[in-house]
PyMOL Python script that loads the backbone (N, CA, C, O; Angstrom):
from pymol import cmd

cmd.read_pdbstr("""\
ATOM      1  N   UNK A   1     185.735-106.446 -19.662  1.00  0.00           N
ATOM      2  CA  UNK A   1     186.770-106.860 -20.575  1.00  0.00           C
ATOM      3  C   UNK A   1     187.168-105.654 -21.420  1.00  0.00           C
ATOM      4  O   UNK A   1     186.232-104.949 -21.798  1.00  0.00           O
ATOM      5  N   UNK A   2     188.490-105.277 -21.803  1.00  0.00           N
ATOM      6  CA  UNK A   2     188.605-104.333 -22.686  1.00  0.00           C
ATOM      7  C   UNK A   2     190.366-104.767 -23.564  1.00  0.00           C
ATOM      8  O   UNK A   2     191.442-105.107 -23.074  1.00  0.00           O
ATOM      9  N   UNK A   3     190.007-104.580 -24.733  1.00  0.00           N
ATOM     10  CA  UNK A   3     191.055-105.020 -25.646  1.00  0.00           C
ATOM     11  C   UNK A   3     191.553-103.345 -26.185  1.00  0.00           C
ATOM     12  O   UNK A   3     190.761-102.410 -26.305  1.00  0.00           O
ATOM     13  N   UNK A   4     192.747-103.288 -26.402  1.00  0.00           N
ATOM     14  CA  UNK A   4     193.672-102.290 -26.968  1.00  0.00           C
ATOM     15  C   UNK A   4     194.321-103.017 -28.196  1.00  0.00           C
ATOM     16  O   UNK A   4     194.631-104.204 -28.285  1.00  0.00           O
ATOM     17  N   UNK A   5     194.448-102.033 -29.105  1.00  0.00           N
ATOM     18  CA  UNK A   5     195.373-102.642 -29.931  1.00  0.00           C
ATOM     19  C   UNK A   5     196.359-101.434 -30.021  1.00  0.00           C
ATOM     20  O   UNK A   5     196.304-100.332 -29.476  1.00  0.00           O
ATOM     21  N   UNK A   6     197.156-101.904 -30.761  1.00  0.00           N
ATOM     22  CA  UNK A   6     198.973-100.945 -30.716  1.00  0.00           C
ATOM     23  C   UNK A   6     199.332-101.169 -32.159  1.00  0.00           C
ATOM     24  O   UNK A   6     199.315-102.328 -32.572  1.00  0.00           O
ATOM     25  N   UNK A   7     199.718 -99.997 -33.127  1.00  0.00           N
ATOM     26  CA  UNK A   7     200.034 -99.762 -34.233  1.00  0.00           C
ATOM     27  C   UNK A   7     201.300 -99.067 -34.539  1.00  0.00           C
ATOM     28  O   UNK A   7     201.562 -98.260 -33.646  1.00  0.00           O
ATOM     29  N   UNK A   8     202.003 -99.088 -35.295  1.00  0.00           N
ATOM     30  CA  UNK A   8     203.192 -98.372 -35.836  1.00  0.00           C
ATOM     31  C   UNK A   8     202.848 -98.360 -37.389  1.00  0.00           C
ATOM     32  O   UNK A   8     202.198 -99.312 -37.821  1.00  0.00           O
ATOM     33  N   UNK A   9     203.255 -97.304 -38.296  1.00  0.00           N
ATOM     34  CA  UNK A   9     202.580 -97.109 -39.106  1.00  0.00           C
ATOM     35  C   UNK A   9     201.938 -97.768 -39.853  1.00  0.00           C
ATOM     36  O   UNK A   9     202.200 -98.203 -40.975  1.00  0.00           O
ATOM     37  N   UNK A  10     200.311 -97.923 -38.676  1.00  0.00           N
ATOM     38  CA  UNK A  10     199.195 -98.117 -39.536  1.00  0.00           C
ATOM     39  C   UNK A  10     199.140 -99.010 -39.671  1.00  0.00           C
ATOM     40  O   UNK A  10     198.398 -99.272 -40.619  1.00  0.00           O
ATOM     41  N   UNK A  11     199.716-100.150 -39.034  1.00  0.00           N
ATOM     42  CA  UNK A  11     199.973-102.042 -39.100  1.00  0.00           C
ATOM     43  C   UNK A  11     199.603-102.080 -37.899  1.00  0.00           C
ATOM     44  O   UNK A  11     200.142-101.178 -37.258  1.00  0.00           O
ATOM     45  N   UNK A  12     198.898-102.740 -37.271  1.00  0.00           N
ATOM     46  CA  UNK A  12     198.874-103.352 -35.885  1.00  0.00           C
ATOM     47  C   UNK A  12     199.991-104.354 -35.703  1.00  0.00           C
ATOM     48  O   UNK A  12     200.113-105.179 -36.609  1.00  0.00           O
ATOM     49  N   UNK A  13     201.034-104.436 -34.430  1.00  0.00           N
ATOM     50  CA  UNK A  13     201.738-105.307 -33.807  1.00  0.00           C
ATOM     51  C   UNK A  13     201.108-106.011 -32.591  1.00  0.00           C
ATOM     52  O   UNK A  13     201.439-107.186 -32.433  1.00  0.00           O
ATOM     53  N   UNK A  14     200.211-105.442 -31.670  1.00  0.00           N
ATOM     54  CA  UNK A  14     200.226-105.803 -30.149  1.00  0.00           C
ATOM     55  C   UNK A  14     198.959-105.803 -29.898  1.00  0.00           C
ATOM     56  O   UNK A  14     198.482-104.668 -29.899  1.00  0.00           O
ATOM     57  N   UNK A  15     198.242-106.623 -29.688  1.00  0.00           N
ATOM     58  CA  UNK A  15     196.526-107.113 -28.584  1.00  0.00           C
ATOM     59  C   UNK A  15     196.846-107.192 -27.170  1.00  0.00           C
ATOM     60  O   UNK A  15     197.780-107.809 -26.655  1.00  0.00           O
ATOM     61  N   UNK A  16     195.844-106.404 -26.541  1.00  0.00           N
ATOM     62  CA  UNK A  16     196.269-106.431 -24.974  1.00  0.00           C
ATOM     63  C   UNK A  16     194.617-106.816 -24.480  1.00  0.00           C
ATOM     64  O   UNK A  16     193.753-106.100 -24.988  1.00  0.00           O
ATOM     65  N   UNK A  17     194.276-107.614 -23.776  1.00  0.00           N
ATOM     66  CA  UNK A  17     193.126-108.301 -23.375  1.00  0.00           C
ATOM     67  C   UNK A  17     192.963-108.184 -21.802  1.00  0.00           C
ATOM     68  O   UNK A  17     193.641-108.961 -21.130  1.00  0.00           O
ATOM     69  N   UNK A  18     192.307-107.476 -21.287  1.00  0.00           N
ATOM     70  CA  UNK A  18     192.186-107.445 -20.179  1.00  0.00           C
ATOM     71  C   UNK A  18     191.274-107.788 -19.183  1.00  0.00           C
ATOM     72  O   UNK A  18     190.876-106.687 -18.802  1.00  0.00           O
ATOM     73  N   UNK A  19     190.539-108.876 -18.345  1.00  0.00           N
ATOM     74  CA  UNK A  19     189.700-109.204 -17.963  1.00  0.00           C
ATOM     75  C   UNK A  19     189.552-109.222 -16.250  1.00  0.00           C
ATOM     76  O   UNK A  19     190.588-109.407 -15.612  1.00  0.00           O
ATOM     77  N   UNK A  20     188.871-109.119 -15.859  1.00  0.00           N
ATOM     78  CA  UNK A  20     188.809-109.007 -13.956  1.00  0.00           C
ATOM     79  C   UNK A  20     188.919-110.559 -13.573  1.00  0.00           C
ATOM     80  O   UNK A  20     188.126-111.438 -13.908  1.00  0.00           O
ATOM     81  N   UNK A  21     189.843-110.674 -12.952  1.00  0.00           N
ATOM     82  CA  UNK A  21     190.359-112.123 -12.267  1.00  0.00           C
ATOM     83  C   UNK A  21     191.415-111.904 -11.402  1.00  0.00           C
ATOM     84  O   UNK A  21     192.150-110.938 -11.605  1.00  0.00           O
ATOM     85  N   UNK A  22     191.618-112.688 -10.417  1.00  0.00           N
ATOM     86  CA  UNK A  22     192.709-112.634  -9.142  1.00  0.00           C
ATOM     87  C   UNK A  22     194.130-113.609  -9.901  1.00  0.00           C
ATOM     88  O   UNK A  22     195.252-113.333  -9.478  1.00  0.00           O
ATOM     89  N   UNK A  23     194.043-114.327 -10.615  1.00  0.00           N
ATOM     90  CA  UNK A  23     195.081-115.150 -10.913  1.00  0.00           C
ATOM     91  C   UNK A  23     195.186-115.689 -12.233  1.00  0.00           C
ATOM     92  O   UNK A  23     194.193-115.422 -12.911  1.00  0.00           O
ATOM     93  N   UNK A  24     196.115-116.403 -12.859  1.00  0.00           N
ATOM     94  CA  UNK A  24     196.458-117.234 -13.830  1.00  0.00           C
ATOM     95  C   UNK A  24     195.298-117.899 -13.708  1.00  0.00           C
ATOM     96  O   UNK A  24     194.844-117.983 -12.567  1.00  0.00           O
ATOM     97  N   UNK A  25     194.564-118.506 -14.792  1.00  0.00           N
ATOM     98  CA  UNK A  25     193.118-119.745 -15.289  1.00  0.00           C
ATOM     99  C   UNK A  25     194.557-120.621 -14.328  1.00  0.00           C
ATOM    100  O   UNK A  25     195.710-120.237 -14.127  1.00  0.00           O
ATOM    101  N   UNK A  26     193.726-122.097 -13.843  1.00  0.00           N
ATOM    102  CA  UNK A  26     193.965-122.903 -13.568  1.00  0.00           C
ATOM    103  C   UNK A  26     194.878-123.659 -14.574  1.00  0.00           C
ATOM    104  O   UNK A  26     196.015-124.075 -14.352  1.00  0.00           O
ATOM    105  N   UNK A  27     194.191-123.751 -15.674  1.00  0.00           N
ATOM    106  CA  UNK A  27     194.659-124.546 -16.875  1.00  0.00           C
ATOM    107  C   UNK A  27     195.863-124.392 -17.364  1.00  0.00           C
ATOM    108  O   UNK A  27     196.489-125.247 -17.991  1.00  0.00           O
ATOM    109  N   UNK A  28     196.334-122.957 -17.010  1.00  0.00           N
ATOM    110  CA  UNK A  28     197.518-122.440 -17.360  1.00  0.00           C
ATOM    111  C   UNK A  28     198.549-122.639 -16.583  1.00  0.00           C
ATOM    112  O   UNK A  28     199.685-122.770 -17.039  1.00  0.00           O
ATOM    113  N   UNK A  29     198.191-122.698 -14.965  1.00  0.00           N
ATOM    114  CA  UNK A  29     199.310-122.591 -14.001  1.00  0.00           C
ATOM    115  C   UNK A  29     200.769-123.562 -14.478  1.00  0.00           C
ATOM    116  O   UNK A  29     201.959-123.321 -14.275  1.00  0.00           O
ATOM    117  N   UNK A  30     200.306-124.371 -14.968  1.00  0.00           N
ATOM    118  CA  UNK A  30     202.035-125.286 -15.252  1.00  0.00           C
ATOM    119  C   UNK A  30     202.528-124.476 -15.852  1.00  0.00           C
ATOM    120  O   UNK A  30     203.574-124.196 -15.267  1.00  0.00           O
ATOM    121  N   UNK A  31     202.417-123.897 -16.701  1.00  0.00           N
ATOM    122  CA  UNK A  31     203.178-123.104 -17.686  1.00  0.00           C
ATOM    123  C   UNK A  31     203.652-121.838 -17.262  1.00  0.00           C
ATOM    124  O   UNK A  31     204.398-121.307 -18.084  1.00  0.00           O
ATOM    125  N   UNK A  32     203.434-121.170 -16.181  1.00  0.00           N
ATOM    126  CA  UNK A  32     204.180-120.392 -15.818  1.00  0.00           C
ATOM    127  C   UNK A  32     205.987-120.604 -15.750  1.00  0.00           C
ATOM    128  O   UNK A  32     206.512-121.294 -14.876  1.00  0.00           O
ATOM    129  N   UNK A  33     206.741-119.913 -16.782  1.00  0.00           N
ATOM    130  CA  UNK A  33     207.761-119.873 -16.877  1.00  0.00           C
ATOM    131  C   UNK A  33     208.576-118.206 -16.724  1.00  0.00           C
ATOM    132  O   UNK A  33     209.375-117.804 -17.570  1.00  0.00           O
ATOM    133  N   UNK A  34     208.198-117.442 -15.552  1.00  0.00           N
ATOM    134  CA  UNK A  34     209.080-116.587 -15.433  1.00  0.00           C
ATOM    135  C   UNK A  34     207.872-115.061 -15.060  1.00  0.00           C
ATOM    136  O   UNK A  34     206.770-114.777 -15.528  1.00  0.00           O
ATOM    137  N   UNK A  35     208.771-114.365 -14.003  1.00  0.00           N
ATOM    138  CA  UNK A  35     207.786-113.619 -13.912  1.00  0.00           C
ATOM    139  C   UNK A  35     208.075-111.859 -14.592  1.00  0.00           C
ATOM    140  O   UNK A  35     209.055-111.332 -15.117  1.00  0.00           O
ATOM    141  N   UNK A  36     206.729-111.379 -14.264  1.00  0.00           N
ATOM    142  CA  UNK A  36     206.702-110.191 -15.139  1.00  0.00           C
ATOM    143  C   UNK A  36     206.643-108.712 -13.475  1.00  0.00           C
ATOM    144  O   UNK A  36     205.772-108.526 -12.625  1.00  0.00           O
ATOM    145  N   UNK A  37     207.406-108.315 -13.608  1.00  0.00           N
ATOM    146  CA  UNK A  37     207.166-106.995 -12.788  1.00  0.00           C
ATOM    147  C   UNK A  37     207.010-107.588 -11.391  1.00  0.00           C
ATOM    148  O   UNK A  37     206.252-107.109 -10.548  1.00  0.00           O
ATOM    149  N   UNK A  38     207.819-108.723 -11.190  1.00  0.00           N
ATOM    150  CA  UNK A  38     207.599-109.208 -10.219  1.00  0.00           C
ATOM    151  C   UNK A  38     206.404-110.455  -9.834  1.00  0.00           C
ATOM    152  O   UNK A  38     206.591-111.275  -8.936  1.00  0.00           O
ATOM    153  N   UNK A  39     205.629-110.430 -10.371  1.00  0.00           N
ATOM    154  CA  UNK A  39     204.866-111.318 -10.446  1.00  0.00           C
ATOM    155  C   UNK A  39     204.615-112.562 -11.818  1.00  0.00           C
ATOM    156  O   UNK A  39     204.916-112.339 -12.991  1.00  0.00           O
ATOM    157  N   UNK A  40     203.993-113.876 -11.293  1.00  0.00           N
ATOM    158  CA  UNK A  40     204.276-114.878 -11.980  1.00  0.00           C
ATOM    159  C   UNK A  40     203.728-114.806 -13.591  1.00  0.00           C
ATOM    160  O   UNK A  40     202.849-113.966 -13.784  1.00  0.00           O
ATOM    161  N   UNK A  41     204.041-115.382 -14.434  1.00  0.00           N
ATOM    162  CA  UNK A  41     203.776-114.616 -15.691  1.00  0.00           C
ATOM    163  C   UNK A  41     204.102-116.201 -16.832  1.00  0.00           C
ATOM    164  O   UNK A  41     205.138-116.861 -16.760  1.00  0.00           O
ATOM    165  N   UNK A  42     203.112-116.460 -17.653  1.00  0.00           N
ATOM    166  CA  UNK A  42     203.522-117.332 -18.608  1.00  0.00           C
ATOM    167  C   UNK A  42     203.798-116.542 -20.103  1.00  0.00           C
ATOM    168  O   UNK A  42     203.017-115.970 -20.864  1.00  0.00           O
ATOM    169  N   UNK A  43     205.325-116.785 -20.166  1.00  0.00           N
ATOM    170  CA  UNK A  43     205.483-116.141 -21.501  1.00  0.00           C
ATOM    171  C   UNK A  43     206.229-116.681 -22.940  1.00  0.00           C
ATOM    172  O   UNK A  43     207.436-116.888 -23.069  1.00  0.00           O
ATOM    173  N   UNK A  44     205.364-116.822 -23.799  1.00  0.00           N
ATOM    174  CA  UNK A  44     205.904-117.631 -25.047  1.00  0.00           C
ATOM    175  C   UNK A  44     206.181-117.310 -26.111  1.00  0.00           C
ATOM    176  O   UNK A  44     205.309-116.702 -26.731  1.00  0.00           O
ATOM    177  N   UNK A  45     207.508-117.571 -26.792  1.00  0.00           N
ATOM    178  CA  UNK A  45     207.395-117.108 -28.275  1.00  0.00           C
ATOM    179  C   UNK A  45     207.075-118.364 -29.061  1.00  0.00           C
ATOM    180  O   UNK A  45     207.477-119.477 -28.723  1.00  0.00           O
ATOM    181  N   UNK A  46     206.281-118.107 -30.196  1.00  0.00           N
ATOM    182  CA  UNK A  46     206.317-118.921 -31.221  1.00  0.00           C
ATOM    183  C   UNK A  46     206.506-118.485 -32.946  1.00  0.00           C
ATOM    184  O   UNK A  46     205.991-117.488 -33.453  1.00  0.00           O
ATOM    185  N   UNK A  47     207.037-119.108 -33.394  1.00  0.00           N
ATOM    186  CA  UNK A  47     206.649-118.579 -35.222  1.00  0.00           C
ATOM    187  C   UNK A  47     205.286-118.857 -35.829  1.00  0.00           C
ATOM    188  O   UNK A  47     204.621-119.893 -35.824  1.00  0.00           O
ATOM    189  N   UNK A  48     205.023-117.567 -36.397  1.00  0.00           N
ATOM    190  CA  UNK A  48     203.657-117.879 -37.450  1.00  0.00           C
ATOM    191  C   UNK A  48     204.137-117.924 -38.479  1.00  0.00           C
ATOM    192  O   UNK A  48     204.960-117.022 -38.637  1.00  0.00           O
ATOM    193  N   UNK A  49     204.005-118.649 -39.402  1.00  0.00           N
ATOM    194  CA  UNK A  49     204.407-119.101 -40.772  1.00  0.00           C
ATOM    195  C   UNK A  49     203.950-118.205 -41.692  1.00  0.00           C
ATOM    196  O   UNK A  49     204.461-117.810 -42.740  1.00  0.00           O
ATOM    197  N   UNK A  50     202.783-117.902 -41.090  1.00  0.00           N
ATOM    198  CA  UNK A  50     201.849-116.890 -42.270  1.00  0.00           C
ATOM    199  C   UNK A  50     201.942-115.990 -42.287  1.00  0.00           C
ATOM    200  O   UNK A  50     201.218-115.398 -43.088  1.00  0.00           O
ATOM    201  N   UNK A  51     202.734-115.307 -41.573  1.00  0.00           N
ATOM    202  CA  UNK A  51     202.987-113.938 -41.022  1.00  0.00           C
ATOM    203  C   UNK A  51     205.110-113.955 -41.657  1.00  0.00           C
ATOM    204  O   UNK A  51     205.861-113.169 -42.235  1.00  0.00           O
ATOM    205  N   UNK A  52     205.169-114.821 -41.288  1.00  0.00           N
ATOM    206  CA  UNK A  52     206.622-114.465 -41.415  1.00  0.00           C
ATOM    207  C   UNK A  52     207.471-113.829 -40.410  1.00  0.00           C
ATOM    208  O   UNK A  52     208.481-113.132 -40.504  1.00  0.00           O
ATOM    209  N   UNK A  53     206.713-114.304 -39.316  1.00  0.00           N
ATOM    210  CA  UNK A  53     207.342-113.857 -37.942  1.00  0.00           C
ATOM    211  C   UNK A  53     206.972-114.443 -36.859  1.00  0.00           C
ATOM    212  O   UNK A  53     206.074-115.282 -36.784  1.00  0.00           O
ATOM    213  N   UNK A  54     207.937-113.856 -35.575  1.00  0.00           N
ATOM    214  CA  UNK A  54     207.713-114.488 -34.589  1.00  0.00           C
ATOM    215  C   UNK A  54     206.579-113.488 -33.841  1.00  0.00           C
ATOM    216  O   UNK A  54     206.550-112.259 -33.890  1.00  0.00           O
ATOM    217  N   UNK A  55     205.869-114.184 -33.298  1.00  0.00           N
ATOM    218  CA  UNK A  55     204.991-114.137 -31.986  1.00  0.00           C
ATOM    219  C   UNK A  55     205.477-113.809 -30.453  1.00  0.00           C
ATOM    220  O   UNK A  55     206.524-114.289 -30.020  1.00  0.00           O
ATOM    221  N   UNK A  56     204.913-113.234 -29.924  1.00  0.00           N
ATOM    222  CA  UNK A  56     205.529-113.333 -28.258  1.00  0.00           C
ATOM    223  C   UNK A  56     204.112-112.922 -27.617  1.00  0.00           C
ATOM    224  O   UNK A  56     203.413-111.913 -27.719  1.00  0.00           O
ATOM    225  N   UNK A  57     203.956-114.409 -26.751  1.00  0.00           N
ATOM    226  CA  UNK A  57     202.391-113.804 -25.798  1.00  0.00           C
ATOM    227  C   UNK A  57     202.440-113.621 -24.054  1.00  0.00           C
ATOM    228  O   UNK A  57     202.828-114.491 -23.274  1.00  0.00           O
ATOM    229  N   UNK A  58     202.070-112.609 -23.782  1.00  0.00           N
ATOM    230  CA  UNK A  58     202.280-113.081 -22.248  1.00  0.00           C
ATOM    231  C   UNK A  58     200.726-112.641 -21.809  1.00  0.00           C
ATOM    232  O   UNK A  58     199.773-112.017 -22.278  1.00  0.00           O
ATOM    233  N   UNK A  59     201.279-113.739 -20.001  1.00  0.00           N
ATOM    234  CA  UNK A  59     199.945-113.972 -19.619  1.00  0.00           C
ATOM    235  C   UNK A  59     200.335-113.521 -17.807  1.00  0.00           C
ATOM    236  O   UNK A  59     201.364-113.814 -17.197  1.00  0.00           O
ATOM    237  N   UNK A  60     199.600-113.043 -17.488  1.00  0.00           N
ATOM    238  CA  UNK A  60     199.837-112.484 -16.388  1.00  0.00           C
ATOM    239  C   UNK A  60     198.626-111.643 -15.411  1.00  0.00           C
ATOM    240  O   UNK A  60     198.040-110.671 -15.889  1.00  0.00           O
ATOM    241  N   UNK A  61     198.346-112.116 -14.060  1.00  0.00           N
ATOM    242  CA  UNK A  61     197.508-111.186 -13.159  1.00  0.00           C
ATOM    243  C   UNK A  61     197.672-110.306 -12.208  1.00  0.00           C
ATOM    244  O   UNK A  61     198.201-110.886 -11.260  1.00  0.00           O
ATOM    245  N   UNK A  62     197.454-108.983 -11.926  1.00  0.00           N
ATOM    246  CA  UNK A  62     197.470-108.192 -11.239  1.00  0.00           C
ATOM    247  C   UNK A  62     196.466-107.820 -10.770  1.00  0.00           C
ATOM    248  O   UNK A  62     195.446-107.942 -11.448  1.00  0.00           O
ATOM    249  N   UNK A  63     196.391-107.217  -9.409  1.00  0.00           N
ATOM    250  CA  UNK A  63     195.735-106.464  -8.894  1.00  0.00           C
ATOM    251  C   UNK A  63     194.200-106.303  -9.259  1.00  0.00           C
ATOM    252  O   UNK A  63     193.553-105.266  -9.408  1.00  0.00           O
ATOM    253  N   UNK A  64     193.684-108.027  -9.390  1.00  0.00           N
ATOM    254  CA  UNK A  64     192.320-107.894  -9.715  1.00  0.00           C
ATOM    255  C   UNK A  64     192.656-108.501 -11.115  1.00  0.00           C
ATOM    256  O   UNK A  64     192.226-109.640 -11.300  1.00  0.00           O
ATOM    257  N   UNK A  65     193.357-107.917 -12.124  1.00  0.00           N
ATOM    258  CA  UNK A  65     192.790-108.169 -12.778  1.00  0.00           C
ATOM    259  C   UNK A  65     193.879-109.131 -14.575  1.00  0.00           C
ATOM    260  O   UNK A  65     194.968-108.558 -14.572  1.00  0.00           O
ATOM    261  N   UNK A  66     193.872-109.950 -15.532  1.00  0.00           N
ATOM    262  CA  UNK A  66     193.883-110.687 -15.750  1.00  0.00           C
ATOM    263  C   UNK A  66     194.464-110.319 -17.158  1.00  0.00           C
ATOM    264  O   UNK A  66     193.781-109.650 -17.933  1.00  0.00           O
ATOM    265  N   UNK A  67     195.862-110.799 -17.532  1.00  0.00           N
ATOM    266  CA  UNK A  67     196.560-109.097 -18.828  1.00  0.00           C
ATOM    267  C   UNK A  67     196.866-110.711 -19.992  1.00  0.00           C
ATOM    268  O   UNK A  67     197.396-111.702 -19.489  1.00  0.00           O
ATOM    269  N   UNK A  68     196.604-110.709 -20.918  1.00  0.00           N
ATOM    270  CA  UNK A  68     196.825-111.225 -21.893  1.00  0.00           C
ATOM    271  C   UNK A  68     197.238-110.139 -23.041  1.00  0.00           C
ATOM    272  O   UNK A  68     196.423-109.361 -23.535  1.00  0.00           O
ATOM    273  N   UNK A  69     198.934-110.210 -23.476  1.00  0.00           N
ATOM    274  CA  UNK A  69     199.331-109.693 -24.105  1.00  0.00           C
ATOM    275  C   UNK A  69     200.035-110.272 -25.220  1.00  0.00           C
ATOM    276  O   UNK A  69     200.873-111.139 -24.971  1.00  0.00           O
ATOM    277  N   UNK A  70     199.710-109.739 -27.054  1.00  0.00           N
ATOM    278  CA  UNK A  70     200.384-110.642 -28.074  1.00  0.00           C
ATOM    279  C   UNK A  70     200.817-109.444 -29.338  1.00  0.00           C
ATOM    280  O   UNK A  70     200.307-108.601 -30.077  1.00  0.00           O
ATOM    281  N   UNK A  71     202.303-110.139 -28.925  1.00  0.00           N
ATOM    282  CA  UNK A  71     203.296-108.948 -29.810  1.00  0.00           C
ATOM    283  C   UNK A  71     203.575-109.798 -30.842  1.00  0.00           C
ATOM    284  O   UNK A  71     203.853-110.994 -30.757  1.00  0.00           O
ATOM    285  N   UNK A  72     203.459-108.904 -32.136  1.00  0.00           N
ATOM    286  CA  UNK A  72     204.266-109.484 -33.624  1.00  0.00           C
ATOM    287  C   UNK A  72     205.424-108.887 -33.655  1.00  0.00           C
ATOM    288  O   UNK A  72     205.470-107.664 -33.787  1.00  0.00           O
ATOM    289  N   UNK A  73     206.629-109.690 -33.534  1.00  0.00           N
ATOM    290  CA  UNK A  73     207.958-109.389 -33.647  1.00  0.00           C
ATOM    291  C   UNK A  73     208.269-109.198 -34.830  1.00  0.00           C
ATOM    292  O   UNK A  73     208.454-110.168 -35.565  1.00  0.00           O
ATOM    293  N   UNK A  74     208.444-107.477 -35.447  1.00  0.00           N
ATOM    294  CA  UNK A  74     209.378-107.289 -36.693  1.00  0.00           C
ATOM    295  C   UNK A  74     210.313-106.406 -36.668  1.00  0.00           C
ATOM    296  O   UNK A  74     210.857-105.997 -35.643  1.00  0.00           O
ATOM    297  N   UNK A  75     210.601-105.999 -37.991  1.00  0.00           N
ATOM    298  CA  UNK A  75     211.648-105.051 -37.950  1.00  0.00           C
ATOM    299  C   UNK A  75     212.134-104.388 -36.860  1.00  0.00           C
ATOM    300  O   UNK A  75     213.269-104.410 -36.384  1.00  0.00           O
ATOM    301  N   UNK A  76     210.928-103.657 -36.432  1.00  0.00           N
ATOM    302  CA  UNK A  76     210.979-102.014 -35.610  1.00  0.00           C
ATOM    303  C   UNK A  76     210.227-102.569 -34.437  1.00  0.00           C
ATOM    304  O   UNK A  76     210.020-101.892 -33.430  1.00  0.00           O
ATOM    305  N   UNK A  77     209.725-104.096 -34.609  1.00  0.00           N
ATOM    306  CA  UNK A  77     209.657-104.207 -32.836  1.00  0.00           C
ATOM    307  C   UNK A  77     210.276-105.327 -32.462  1.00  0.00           C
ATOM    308  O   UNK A  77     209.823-106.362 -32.951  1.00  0.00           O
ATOM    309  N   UNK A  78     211.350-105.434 -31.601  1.00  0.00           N
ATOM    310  CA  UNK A  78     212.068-106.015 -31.100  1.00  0.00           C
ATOM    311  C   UNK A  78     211.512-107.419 -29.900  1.00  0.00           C
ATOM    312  O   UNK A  78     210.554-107.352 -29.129  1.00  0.00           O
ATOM    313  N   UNK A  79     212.419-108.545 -30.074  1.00  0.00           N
ATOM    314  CA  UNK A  79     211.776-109.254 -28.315  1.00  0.00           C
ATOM    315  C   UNK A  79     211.949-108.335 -27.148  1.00  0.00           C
ATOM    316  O   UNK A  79     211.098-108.044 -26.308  1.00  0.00           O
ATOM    317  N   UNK A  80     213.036-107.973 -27.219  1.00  0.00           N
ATOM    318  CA  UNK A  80     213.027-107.051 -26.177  1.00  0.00           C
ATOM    319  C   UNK A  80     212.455-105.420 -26.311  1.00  0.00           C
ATOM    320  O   UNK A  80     212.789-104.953 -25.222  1.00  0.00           O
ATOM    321  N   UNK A  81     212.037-104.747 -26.779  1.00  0.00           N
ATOM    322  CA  UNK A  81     210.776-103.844 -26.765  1.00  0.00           C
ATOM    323  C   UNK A  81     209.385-104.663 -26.482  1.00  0.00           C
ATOM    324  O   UNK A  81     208.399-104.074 -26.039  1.00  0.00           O
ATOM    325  N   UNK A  82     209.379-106.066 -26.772  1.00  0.00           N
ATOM    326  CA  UNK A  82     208.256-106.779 -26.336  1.00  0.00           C
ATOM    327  C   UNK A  82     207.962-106.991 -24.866  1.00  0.00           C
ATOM    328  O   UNK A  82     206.888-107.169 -24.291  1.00  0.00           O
ATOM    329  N   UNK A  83     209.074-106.931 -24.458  1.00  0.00           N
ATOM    330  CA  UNK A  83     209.442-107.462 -23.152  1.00  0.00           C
ATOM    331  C   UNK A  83     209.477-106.187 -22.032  1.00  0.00           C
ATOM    332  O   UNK A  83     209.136-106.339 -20.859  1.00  0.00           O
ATOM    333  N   UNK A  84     209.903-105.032 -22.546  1.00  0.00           N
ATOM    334  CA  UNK A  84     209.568-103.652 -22.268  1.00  0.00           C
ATOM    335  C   UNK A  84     208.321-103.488 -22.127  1.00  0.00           C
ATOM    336  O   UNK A  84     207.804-103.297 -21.026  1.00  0.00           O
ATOM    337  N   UNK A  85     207.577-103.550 -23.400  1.00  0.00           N
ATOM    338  CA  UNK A  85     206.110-102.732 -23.163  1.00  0.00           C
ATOM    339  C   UNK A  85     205.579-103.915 -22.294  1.00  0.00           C
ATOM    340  O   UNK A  85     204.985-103.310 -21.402  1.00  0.00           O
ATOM    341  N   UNK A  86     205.421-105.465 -21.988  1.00  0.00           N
ATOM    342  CA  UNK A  86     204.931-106.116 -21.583  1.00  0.00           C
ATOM    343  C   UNK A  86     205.254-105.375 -19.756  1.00  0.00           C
ATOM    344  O   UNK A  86     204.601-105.684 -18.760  1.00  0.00           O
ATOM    345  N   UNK A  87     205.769-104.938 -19.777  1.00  0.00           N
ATOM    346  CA  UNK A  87     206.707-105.095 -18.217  1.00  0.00           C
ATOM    347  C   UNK A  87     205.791-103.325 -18.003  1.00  0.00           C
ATOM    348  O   UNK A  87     205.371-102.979 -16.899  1.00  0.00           O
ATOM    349  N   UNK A  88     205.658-102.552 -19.102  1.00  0.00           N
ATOM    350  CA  UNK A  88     205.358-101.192 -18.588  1.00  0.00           C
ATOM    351  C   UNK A  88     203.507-101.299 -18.001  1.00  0.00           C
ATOM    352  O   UNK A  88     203.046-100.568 -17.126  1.00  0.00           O
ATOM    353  N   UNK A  89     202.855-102.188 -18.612  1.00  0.00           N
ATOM    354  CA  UNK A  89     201.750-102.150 -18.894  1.00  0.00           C
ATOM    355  C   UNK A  89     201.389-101.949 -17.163  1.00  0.00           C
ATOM    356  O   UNK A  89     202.129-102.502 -16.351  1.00  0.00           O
ATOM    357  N   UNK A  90     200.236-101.143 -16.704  1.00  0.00           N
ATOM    358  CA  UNK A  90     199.722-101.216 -14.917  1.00  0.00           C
ATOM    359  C   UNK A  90     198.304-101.615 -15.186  1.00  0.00           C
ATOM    360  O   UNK A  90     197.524-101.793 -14.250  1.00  0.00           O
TER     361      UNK A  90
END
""", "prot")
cmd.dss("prot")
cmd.show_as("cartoon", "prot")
cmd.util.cbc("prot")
cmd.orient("prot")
């Protein structure tokens, strides 16, 4: 398992969770709504109240192995820079 985190000055925005698995958990498969880099991918925004922003998580498996990714949408990071770095990640 190995977690990254992603900062812009000195705030964390982005958790990246990475675990060895061939596919989406079972539990999840309905929720696949759209894929990432070609492959199937569950991806959600929600608002945190406490934060004062939106959320964006994606969930997605490659090549072994199992990418849980969660962006805080502000100022200087965009849905779509979310949607970028989600898409760059190998």
């Amino acid at each position: 398992m190995v977690h990254v985190s992603y900062a812009v000055n000195g705030q964390n925005f982005a958790l990246l969770d990475i675990h060895r698995q061939d596919a989406i958990p079972g539990g999840n498969l309905a929720q696949i709504n759209a894929t990432l880099d070609g492959v199937p991918a569950v991806i959600q925004q929600s608002q945190r109240p406490t934060l004062d922003s939106d959320d964006v998580s994606y969930l997605w498996a490659r090549d072994g192995l199992l990418y849980g990714l969660h962006v805080l949408l502000t100022d200087d990071v965009t849905r779509q820079a979310a949607d970028a770095m989600a898409a760059s990640i190998r």
